[in-house]
Backbone bond lengths (Angstrom), bond angles and torsions (degrees), N, CA, C in turn:
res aa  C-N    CA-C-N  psi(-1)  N-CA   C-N-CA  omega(-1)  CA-C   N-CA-C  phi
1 X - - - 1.460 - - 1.519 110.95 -
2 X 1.629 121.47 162.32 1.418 103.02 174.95 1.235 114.16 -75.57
3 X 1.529 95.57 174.41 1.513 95.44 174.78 1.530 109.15 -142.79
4 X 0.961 123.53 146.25 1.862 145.23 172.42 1.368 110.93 -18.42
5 X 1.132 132.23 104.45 1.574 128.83 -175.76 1.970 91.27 -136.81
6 X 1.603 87.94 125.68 1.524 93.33 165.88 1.707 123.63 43.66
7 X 1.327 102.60 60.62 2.079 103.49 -159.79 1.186 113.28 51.50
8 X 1.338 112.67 -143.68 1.416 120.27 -148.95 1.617 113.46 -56.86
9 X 1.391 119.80 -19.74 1.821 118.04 179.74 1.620 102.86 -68.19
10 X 1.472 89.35 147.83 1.897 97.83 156.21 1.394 105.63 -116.37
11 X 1.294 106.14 -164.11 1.368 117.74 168.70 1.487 94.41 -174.11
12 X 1.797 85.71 157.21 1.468 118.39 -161.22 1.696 92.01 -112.62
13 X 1.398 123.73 145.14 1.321 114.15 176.47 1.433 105.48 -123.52
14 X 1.383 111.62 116.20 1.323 115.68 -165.63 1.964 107.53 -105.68
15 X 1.227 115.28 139.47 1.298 145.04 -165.49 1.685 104.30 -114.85
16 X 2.012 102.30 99.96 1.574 102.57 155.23 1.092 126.53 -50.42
17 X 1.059 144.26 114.68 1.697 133.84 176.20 1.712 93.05 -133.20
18 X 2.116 97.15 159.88 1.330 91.45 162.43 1.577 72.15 -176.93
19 X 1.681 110.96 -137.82 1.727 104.19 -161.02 1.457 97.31 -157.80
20 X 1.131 110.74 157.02 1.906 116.90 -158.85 1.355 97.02 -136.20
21 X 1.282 149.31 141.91 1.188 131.19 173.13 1.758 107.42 -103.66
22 X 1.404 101.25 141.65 1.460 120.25 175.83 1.706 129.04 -38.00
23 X 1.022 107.31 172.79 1.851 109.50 159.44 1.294 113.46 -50.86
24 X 1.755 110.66 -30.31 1.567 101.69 -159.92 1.565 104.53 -119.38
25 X 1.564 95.75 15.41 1.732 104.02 164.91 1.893 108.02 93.21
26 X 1.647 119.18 2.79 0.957 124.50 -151.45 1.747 85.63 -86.51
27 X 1.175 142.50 158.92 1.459 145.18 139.50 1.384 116.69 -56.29
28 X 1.411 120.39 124.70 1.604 120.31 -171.21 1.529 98.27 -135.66
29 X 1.220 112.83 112.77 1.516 121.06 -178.56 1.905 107.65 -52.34
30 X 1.461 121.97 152.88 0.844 136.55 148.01 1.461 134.07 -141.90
31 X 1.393 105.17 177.12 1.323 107.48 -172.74 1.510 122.48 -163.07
32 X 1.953 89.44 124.47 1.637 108.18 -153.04 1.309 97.41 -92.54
33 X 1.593 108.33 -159.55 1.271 108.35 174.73 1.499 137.41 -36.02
34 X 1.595 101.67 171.54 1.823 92.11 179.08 1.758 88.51 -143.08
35 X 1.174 113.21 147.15 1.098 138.38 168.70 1.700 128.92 -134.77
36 X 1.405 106.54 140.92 1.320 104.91 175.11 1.581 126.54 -88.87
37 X 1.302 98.83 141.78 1.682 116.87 -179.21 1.525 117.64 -87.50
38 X 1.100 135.32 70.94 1.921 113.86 -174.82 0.924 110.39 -64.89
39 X 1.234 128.55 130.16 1.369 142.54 146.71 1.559 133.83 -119.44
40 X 1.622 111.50 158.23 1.568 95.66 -165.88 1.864 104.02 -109.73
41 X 1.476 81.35 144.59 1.659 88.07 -169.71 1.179 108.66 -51.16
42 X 1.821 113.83 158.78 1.587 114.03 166.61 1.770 93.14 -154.49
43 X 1.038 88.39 -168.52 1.235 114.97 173.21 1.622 111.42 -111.40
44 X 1.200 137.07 107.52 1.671 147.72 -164.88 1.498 91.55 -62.13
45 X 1.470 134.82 -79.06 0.983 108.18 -162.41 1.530 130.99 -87.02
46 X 1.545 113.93 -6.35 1.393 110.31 161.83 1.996 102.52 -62.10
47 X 0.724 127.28 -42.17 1.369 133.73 -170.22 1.974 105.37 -69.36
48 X 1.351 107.32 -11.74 1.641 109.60 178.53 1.311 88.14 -97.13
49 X 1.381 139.43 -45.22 1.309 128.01 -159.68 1.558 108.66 -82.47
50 X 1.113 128.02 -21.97 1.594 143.10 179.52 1.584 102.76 -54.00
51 X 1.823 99.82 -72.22 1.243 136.75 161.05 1.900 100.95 -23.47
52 X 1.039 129.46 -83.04 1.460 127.76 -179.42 1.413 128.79 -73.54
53 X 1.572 107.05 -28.42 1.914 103.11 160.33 1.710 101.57 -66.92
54 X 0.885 116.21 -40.27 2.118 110.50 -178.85 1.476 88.93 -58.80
55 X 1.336 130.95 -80.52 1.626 122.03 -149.53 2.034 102.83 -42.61
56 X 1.474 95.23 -44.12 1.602 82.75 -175.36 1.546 116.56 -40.59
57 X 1.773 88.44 -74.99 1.148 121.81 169.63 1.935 124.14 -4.88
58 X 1.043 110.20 -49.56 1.381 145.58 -170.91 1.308 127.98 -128.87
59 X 1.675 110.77 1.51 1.056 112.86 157.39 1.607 111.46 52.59
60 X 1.561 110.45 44.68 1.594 128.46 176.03 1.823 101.39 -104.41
61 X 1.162 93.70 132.59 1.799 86.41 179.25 1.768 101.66 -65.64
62 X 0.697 106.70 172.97 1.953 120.30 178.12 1.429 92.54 -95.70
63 X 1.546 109.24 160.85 1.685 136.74 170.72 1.217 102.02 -35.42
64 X 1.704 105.69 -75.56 1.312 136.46 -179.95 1.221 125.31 -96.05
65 X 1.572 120.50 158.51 1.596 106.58 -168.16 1.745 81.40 -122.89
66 X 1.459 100.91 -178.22 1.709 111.10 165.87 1.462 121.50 -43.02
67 X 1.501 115.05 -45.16 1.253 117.62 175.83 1.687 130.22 -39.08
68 X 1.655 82.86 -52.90 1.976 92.55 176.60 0.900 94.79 -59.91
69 X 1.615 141.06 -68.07 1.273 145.42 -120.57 1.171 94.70 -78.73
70 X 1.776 132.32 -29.59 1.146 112.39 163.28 1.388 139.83 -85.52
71 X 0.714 83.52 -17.32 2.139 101.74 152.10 1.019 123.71 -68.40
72 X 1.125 117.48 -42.38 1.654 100.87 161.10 1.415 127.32 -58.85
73 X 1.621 102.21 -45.39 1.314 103.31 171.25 1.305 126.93 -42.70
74 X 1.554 106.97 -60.52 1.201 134.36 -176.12 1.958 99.85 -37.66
75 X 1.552 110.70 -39.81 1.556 113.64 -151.12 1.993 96.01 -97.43
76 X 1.499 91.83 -15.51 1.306 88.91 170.41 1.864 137.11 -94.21
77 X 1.368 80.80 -9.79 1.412 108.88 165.65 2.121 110.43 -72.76
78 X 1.380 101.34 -65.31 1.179 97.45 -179.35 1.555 123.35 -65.73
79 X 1.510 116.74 -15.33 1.508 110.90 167.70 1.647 103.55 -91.64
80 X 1.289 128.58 8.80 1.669 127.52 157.76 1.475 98.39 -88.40
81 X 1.118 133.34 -57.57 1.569 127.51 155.81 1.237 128.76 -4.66
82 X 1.402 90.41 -70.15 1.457 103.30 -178.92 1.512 137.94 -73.49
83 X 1.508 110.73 -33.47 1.335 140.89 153.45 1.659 97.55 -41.38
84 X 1.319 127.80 -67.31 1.634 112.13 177.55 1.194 111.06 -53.59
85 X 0.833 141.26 -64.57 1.707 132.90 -159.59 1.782 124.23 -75.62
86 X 1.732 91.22 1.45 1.783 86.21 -177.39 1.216 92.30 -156.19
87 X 1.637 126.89 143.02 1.350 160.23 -157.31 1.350 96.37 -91.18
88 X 1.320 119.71 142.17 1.414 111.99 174.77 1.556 99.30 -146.96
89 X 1.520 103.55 118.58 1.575 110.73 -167.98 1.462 129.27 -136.92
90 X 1.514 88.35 106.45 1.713 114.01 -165.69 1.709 119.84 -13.29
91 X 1.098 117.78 111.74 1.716 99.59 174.35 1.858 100.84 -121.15
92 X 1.527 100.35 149.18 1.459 101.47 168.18 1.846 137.08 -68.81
93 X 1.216 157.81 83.72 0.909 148.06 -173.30 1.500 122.66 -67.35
94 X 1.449 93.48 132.14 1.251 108.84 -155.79 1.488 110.44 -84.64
């Protein structure tokens, strides 16, 4: 989660990772640098509704249109889907 940097900023500490494959050709996760993100606190959905009374308002198109939004849905539905029908069980990387 963030955390308190210098009053009102946080920061997010973000971790390069990706995967290298082994001697024996296997993929072995790693993980590079980390760097911090500041960002200033809000509130997510007062900050979505801000975000879409201005586009009216001003007649600014939005980020996203209906289309994504239903795609996401759509993608968030099928990984709730999917989550029921298959076990998913933590392993350590070495």
């Amino acid at each position: 989660p963030p955390r308190p940097v210098r009053g009102i900023l946080h920061a997010l500490t973000v971790a390069m990772c990706g995967a290298k494959p082994d001697e024996r050709g296997q993929l072995r996760a790693q993980r590079g640098d980390t760097y911090e993100v500041a960002v200033e606190p809000s509130e997510p959905l007062r900050e979505e509704i801000i975000a879409f009374l201005t586009s009216i308002r001003f007649e600014i198109p939005s980020e996203t249109d209906g289309k994504e939004g239903i795609a996401v849905l759509r993608a968030l539905e099928m990984a709730d889907d999917g989550s029921s029908h298959h076990s998913v069980v933590p392993t350590a990387l070495a």
